[in-house]
Structures are given as C-alpha cells and as structure tokens.
N, CA, C, O and CB atoms as a CASP TS submission, in Angstrom:
PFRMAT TS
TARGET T0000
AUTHOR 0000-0000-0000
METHOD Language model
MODEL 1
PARENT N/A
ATOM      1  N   UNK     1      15.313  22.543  -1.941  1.00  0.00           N
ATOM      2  CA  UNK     1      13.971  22.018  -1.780  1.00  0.00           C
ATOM      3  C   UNK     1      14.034  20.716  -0.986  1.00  0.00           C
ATOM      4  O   UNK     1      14.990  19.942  -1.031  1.00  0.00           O
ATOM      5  CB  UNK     1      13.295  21.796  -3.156  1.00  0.00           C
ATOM      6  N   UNK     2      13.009  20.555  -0.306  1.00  0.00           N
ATOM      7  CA  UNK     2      12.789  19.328   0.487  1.00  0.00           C
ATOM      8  C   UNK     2      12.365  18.305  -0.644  1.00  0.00           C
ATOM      9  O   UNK     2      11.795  18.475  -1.722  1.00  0.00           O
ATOM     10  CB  UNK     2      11.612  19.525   1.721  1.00  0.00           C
ATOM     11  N   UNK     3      12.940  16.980   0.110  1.00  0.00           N
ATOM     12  CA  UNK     3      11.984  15.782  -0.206  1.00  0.00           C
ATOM     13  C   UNK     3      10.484  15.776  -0.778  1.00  0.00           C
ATOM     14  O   UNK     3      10.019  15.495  -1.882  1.00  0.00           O
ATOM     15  CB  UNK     3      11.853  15.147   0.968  1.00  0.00           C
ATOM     16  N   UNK     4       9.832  16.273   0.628  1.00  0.00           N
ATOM     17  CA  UNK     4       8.282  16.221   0.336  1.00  0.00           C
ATOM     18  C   UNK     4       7.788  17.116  -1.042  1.00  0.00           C
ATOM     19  O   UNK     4       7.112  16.755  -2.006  1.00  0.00           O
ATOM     20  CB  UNK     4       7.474  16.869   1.740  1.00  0.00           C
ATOM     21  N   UNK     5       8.444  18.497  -0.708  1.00  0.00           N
ATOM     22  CA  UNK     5       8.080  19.765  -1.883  1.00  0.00           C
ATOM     23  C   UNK     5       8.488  18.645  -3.436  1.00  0.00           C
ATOM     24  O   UNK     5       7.761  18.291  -4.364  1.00  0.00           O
ATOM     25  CB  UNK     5       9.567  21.698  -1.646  1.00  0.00           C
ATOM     26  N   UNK     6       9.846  18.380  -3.161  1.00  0.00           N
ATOM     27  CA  UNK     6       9.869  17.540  -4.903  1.00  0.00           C
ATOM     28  C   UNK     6       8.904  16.428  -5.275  1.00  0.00           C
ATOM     29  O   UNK     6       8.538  15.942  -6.345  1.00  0.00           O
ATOM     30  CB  UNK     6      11.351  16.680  -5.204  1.00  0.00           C
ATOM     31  N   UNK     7       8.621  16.199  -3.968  1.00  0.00           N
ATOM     32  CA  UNK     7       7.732  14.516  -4.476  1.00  0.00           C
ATOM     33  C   UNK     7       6.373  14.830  -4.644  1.00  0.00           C
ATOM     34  O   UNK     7       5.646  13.913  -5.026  1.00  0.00           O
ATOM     35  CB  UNK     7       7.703  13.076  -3.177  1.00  0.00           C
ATOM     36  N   UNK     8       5.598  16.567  -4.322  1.00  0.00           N
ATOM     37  CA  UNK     8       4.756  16.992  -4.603  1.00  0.00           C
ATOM     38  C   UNK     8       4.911  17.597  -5.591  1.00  0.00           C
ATOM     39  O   UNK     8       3.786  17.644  -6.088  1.00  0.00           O
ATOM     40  CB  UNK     8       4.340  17.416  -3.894  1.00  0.00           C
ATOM     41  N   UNK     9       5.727  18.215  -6.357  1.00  0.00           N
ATOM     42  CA  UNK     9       5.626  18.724  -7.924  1.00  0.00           C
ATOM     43  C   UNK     9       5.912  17.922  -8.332  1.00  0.00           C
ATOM     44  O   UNK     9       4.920  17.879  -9.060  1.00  0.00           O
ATOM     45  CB  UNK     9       6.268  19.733  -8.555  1.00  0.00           C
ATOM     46  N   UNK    10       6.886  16.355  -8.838  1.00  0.00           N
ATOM     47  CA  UNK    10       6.616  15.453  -9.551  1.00  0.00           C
ATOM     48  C   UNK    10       5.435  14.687  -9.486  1.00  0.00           C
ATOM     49  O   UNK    10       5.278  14.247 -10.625  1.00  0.00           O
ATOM     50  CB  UNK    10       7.454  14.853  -9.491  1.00  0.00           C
ATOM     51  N   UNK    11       4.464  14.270  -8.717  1.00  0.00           N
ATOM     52  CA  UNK    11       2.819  14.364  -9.243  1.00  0.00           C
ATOM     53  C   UNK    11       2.303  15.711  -9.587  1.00  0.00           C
ATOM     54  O   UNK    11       1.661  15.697 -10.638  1.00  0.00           O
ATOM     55  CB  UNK    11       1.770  13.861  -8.094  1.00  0.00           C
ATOM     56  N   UNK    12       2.350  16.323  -9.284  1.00  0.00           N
ATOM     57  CA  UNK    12       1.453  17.594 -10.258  1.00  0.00           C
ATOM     58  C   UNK    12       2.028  17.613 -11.457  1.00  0.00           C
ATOM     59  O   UNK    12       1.151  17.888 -12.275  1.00  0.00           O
ATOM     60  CB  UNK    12       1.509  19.259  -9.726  1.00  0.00           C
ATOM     61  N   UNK    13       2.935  17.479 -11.915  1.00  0.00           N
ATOM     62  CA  UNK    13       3.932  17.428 -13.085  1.00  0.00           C
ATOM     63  C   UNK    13       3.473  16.092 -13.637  1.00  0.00           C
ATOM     64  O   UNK    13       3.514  16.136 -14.866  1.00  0.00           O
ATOM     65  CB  UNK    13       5.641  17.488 -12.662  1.00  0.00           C
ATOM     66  N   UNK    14       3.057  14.936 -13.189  1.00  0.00           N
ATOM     67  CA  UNK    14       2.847  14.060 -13.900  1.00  0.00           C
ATOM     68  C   UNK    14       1.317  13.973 -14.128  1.00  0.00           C
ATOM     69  O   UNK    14       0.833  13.411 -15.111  1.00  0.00           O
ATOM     70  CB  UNK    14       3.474  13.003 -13.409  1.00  0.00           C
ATOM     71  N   UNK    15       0.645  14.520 -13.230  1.00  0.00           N
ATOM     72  CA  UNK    15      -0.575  14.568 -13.359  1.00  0.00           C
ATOM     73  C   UNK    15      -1.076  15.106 -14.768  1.00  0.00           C
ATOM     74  O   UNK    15      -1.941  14.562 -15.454  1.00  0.00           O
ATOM     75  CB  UNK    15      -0.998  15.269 -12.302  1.00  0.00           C
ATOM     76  N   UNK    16      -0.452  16.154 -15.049  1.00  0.00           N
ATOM     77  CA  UNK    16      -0.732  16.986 -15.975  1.00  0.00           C
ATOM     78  C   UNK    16      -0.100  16.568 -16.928  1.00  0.00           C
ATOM     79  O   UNK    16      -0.705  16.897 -17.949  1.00  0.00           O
ATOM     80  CB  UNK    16      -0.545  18.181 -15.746  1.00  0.00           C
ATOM     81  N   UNK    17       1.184  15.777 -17.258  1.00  0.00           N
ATOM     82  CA  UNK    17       1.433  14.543 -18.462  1.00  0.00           C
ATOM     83  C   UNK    17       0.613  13.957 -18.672  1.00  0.00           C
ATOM     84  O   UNK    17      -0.043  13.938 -19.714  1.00  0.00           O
ATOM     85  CB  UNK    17       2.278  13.554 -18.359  1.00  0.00           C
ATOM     86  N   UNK    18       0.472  13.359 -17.742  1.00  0.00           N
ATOM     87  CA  UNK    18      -1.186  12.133 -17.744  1.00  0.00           C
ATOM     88  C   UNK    18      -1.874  12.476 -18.962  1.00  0.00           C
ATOM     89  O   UNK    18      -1.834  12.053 -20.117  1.00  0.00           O
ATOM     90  CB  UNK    18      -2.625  12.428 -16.263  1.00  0.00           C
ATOM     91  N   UNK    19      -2.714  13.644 -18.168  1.00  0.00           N
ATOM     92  CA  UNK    19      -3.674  14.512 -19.251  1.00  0.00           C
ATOM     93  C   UNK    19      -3.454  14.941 -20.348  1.00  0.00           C
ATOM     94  O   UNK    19      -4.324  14.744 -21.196  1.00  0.00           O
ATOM     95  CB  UNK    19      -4.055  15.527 -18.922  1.00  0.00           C
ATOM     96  N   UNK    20      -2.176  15.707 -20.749  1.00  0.00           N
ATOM     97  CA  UNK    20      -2.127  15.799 -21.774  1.00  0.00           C
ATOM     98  C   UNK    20      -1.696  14.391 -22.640  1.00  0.00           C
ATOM     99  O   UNK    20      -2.042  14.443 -23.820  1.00  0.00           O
ATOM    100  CB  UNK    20      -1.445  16.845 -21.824  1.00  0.00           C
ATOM    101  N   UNK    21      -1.265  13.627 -22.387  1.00  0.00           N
ATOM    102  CA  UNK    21      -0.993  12.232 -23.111  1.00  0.00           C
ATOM    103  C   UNK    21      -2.332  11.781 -23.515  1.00  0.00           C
ATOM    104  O   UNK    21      -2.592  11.452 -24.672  1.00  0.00           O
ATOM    105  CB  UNK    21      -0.253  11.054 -22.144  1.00  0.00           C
ATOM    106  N   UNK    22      -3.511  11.765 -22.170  1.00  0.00           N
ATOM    107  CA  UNK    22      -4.655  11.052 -22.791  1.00  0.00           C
ATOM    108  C   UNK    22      -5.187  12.303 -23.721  1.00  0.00           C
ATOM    109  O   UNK    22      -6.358  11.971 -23.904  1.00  0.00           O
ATOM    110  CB  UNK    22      -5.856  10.397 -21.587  1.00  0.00           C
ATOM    111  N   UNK    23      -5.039  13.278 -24.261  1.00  0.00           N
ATOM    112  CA  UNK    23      -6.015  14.051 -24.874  1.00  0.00           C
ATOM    113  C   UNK    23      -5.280  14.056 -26.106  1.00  0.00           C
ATOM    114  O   UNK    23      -5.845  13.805 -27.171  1.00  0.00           O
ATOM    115  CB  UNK    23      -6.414  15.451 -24.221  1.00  0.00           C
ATOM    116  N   UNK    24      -4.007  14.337 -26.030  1.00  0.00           N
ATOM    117  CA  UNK    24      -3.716  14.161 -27.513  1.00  0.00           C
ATOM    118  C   UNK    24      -3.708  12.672 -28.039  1.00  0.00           C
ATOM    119  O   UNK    24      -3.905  12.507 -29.243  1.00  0.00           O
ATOM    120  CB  UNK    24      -2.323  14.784 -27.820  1.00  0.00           C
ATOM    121  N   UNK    25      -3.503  11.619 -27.261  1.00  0.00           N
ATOM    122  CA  UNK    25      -3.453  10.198 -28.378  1.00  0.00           C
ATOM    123  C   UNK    25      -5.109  10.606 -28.598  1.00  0.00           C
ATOM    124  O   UNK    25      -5.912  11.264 -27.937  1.00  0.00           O
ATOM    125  CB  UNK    25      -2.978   8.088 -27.535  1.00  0.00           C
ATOM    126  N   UNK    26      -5.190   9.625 -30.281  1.00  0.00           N
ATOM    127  CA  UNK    26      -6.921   9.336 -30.495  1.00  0.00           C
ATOM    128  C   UNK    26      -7.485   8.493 -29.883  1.00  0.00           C
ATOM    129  O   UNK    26      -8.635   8.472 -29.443  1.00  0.00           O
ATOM    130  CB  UNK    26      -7.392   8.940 -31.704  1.00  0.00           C
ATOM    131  N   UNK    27      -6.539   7.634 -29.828  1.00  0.00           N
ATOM    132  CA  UNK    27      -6.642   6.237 -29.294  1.00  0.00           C
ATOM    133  C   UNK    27      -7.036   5.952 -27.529  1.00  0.00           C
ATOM    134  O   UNK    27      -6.228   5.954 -26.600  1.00  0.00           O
ATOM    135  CB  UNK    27      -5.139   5.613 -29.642  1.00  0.00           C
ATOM    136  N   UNK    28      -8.354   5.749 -27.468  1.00  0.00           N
ATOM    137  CA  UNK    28      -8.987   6.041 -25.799  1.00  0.00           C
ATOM    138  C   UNK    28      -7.912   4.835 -25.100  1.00  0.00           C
ATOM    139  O   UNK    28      -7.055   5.091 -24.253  1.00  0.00           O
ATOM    140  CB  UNK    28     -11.220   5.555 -25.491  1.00  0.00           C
ATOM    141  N   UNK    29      -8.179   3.563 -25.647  1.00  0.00           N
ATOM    142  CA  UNK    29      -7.651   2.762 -24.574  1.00  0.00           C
ATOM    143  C   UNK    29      -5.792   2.829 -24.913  1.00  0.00           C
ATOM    144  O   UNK    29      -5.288   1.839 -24.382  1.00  0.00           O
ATOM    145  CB  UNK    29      -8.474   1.005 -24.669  1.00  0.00           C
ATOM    146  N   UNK    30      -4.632   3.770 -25.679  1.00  0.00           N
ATOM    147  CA  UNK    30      -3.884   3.682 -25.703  1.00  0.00           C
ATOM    148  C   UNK    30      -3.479   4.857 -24.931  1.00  0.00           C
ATOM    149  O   UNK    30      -2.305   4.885 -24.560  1.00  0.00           O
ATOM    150  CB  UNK    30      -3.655   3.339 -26.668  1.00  0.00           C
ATOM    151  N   UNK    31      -4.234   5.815 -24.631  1.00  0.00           N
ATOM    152  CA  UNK    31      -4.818   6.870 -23.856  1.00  0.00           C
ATOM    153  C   UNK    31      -4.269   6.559 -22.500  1.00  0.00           C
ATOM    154  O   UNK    31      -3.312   7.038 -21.890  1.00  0.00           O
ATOM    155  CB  UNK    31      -6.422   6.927 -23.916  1.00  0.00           C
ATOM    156  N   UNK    32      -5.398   5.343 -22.101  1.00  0.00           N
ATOM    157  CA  UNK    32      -5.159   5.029 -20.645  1.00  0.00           C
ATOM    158  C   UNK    32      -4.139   4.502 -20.391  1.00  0.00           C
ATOM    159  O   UNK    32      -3.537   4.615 -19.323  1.00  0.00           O
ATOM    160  CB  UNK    32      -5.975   4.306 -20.067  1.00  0.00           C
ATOM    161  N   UNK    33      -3.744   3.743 -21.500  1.00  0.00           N
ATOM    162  CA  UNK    33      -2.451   2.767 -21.072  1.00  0.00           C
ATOM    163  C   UNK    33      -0.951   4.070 -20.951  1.00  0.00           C
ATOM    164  O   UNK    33       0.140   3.868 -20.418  1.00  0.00           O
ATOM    165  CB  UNK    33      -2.133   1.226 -22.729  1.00  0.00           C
ATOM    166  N   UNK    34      -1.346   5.108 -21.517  1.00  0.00           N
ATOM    167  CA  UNK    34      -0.265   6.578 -21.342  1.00  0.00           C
ATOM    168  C   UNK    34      -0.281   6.641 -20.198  1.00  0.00           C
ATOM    169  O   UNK    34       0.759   6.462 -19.564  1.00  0.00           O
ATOM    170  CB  UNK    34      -0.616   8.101 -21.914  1.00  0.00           C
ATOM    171  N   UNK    35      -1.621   6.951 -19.504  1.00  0.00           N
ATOM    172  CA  UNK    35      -1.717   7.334 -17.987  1.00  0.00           C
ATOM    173  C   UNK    35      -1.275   6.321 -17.163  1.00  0.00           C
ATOM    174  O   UNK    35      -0.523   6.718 -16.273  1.00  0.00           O
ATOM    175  CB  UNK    35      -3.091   7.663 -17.530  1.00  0.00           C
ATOM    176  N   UNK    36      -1.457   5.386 -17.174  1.00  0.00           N
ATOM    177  CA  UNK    36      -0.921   4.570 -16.249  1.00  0.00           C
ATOM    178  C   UNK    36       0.306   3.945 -16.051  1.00  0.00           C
ATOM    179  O   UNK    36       0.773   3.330 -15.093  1.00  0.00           O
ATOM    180  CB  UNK    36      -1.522   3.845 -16.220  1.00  0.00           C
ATOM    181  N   UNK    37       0.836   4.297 -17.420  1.00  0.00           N
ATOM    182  CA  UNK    37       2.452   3.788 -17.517  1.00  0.00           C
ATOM    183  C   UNK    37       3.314   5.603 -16.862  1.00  0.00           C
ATOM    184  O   UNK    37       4.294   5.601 -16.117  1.00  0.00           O
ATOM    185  CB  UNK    37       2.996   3.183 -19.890  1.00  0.00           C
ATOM    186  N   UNK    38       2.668   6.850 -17.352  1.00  0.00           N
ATOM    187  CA  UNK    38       2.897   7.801 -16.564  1.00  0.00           C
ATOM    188  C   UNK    38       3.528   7.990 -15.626  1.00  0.00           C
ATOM    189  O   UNK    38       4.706   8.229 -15.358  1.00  0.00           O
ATOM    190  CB  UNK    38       2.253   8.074 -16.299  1.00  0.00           C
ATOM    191  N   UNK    39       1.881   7.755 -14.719  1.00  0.00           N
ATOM    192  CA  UNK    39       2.000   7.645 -13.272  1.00  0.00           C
ATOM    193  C   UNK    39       2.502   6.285 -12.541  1.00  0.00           C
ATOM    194  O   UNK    39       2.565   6.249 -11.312  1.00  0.00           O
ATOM    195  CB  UNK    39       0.697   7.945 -12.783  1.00  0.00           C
ATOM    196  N   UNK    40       2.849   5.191 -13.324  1.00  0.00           N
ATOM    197  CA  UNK    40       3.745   4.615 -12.462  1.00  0.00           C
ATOM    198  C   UNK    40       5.103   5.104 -12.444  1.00  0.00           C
ATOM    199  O   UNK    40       5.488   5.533 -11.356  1.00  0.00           O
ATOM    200  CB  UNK    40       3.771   3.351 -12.693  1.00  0.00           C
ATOM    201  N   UNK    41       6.250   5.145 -13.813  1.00  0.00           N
ATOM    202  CA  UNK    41       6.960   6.397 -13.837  1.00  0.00           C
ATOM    203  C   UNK    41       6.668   7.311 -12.779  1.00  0.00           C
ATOM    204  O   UNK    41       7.191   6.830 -11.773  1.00  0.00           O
ATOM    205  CB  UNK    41       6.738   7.047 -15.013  1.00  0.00           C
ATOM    206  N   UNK    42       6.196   8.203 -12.542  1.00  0.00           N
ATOM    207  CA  UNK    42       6.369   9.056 -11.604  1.00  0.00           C
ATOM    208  C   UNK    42       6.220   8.337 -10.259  1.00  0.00           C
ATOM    209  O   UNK    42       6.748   9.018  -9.380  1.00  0.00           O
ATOM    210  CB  UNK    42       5.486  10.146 -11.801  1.00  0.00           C
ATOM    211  N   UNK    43       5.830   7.507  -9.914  1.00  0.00           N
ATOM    212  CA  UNK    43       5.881   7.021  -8.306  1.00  0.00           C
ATOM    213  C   UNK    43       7.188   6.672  -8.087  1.00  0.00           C
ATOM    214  O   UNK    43       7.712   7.177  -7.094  1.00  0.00           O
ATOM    215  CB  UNK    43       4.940   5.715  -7.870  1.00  0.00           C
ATOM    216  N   UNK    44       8.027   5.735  -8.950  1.00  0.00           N
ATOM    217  CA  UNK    44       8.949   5.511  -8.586  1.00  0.00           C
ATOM    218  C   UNK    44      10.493   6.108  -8.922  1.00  0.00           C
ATOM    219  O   UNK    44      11.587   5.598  -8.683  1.00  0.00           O
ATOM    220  CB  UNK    44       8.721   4.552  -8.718  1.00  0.00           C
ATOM    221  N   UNK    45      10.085   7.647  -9.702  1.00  0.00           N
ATOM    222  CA  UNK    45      10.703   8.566  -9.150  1.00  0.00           C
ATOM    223  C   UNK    45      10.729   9.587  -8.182  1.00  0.00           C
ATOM    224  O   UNK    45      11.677  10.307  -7.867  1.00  0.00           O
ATOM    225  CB  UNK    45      10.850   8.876  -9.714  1.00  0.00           C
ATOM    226  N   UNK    46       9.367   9.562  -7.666  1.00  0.00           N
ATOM    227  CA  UNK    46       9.056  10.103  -6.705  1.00  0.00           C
ATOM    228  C   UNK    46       9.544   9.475  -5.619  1.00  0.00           C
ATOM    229  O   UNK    46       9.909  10.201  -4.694  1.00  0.00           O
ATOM    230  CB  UNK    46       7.922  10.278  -6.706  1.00  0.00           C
ATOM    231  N   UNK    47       9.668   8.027  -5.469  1.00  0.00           N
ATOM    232  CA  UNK    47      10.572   7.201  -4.533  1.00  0.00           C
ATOM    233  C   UNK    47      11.985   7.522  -4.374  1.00  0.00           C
ATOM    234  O   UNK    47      12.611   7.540  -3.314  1.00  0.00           O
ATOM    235  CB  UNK    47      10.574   5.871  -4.938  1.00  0.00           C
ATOM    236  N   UNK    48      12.421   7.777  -5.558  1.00  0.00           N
ATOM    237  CA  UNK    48      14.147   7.542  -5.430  1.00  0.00           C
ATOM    238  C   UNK    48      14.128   9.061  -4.671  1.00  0.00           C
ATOM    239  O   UNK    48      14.871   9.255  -3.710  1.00  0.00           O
ATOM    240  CB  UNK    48      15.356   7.351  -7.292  1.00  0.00           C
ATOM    241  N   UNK    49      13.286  10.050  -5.139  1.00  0.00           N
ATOM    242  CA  UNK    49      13.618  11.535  -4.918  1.00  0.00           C
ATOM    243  C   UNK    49      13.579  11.518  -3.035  1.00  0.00           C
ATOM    244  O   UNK    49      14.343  11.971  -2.183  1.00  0.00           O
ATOM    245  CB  UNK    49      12.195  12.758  -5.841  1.00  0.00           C
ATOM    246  N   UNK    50      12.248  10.734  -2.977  1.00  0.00           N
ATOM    247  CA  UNK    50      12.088  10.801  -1.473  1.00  0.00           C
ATOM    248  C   UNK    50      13.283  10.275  -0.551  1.00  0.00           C
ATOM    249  O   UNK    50      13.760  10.659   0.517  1.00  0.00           O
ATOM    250  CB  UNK    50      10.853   9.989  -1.119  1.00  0.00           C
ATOM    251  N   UNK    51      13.615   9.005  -1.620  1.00  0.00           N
ATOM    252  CA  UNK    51      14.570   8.668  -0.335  1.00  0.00           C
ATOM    253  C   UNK    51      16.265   9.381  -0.739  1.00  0.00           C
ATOM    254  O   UNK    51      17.075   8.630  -0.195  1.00  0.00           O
ATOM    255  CB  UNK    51      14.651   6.596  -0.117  1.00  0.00           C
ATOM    256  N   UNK    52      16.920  10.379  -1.382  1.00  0.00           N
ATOM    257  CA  UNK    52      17.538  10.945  -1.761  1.00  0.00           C
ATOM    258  C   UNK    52      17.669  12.342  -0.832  1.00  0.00           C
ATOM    259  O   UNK    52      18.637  12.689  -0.156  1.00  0.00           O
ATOM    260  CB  UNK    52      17.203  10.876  -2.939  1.00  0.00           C
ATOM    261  N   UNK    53      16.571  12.930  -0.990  1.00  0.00           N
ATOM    262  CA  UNK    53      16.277  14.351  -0.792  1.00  0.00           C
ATOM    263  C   UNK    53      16.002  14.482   0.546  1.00  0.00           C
ATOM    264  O   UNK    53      16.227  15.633   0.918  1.00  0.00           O
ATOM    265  CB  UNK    53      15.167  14.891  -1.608  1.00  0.00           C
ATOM    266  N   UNK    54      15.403  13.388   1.861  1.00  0.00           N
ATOM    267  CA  UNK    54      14.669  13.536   2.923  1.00  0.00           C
ATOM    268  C   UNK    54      15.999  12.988   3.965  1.00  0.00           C
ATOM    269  O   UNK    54      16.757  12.026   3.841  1.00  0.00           O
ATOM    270  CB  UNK    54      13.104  12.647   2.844  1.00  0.00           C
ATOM    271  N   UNK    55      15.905  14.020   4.985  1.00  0.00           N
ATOM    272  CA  UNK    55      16.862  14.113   6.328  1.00  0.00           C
ATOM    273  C   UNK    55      16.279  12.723   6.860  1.00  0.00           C
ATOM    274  O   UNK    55      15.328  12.328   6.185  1.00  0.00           O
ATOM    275  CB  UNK    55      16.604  15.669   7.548  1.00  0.00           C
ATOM    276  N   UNK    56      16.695  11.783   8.071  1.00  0.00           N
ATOM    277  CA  UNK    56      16.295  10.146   8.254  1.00  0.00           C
ATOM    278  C   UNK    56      15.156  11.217   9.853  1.00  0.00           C
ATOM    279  O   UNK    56      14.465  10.496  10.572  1.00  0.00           O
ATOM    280  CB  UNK    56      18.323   8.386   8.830  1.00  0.00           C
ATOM    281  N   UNK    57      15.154  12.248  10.044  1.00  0.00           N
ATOM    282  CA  UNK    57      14.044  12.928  11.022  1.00  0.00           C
ATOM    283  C   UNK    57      12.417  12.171  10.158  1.00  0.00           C
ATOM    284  O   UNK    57      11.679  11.206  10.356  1.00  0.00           O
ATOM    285  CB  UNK    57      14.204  15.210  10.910  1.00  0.00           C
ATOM    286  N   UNK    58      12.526  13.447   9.055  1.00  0.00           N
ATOM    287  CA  UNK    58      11.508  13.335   8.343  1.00  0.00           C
ATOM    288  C   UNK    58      11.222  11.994   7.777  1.00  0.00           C
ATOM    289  O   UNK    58      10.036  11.677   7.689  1.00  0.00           O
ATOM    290  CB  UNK    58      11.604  14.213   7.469  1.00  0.00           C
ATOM    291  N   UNK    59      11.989  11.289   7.442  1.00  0.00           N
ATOM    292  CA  UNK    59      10.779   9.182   7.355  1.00  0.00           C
ATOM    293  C   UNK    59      11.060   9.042   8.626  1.00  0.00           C
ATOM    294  O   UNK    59       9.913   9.193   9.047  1.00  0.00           O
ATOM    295  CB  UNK    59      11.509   7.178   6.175  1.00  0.00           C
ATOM    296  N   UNK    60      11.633   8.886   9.483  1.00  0.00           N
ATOM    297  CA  UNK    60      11.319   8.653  11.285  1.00  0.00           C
ATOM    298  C   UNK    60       9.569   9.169  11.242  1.00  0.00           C
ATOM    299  O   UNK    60       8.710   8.288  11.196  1.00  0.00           O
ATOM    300  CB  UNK    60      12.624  10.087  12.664  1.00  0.00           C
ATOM    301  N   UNK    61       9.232  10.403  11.259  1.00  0.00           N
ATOM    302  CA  UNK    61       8.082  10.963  11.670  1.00  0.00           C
ATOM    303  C   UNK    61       6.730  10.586  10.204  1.00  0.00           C
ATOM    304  O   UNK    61       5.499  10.541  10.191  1.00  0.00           O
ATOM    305  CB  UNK    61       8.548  12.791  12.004  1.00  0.00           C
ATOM    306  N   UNK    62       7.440  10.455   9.514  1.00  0.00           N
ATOM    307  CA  UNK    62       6.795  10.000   7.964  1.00  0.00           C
ATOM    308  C   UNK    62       6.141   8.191   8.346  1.00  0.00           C
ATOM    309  O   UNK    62       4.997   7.814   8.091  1.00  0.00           O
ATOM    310  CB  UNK    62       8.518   9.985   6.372  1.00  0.00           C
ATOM    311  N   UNK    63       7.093   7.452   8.908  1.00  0.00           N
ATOM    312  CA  UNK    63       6.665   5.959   9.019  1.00  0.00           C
ATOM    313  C   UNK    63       5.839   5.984  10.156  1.00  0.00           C
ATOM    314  O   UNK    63       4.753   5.408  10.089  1.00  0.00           O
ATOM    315  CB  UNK    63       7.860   4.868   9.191  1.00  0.00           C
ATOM    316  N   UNK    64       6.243   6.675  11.401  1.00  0.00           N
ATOM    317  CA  UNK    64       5.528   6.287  12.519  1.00  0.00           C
ATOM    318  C   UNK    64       4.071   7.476  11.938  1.00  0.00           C
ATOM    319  O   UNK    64       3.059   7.126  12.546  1.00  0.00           O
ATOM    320  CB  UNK    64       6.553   6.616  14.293  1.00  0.00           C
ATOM    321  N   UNK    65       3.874   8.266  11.318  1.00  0.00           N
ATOM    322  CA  UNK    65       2.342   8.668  10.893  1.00  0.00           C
ATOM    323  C   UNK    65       1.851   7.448  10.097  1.00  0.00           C
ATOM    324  O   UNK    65       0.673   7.252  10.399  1.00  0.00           O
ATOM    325  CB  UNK    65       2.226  10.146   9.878  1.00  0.00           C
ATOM    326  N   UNK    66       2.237   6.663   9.310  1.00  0.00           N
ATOM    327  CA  UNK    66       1.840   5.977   8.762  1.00  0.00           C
ATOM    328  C   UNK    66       1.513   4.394   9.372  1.00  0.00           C
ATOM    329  O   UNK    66       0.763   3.523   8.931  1.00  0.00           O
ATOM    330  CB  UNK    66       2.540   6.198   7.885  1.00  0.00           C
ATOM    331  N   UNK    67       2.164   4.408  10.248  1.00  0.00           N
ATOM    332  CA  UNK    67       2.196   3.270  11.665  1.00  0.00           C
ATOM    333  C   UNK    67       0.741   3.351  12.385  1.00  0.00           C
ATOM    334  O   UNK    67      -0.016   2.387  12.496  1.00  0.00           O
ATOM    335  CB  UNK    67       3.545   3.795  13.045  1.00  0.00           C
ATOM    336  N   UNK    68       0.424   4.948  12.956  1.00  0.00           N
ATOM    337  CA  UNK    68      -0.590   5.146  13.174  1.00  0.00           C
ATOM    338  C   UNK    68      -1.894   5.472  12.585  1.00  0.00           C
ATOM    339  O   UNK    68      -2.979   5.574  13.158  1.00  0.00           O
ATOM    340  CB  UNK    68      -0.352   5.597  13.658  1.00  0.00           C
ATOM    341  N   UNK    69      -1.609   5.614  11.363  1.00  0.00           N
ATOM    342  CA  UNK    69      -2.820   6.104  10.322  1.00  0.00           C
ATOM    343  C   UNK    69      -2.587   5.070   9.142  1.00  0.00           C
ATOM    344  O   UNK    69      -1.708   5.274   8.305  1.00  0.00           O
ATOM    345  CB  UNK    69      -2.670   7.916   9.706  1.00  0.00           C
ATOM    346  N   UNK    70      -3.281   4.123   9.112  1.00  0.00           N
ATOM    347  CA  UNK    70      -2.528   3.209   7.712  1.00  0.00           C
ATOM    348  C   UNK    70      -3.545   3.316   6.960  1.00  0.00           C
ATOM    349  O   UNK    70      -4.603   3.713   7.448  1.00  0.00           O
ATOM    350  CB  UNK    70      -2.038   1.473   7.817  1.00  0.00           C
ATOM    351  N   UNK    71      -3.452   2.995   5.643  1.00  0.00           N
ATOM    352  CA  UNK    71      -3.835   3.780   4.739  1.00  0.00           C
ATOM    353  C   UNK    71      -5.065   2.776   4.461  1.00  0.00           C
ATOM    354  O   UNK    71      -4.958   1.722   5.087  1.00  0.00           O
ATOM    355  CB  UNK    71      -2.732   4.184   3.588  1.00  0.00           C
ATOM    356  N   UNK    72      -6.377   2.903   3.532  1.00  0.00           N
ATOM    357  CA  UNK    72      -7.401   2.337   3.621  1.00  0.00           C
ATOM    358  C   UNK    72      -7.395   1.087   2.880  1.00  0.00           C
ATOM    359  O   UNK    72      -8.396   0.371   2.870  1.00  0.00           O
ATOM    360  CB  UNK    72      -8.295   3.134   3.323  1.00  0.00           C
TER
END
C-alpha cells in the first residue's frame, strides 16, 4: 500500500473511533475531549506513516500542489 492509501484509512479508521468514543462515554464534554485527543493521535500517525511509506516523487509533487494551492 501507498503512503496516501494508509494515511486515508487511518482517518476513516479514526473517524469512526471518534464516533464511537463520543457515543458510548455519557459524559458530552468528556465525549469531545475523546474526539479530539483521537484525531490528534491519528494526524500524527498519519504523519509518521506519510513520511515512512511515500517514494521522495510523491512529497516532490505533494509540496509543490500545496505551494500552489495553499490551504484556506
């Protein structure tokens, strides 16, 4: 598997932790604090994966899209 493919099923994979974390705690605001400790967890394994898993082509063409399209 590529870089990109893993760093797209670890958010869908965490996405769906997320959710189930906030639905089973009772607790709304310990809820959110699940989700957001989550999904930071997952970004910055999604980092190590990216920069692990990805040929130096793909961030060559990955930075310069992002060079030209920066984000909002």
């Amino acid at each position: 598997m590529t870089g990109t493919t893993l760093r797209l099923a670890i958010s869908l994979a965490a996405m769906v932790a997320a959710l189930i974390a906030f639905i089973s705690i009772a607790n709304t605001w310990i809820g959110f604090g699940a989700i957001i400790g989550i999904l930071i967890l997952s970004a910055l394994v999604e980092r190590v994966v990216w920069d692990r898993f990805t040929d130096p082509e793909t961030r060559r063409r990955d930075l310069e899209d992002r060079v030209r399209n920066p984000p909002l």
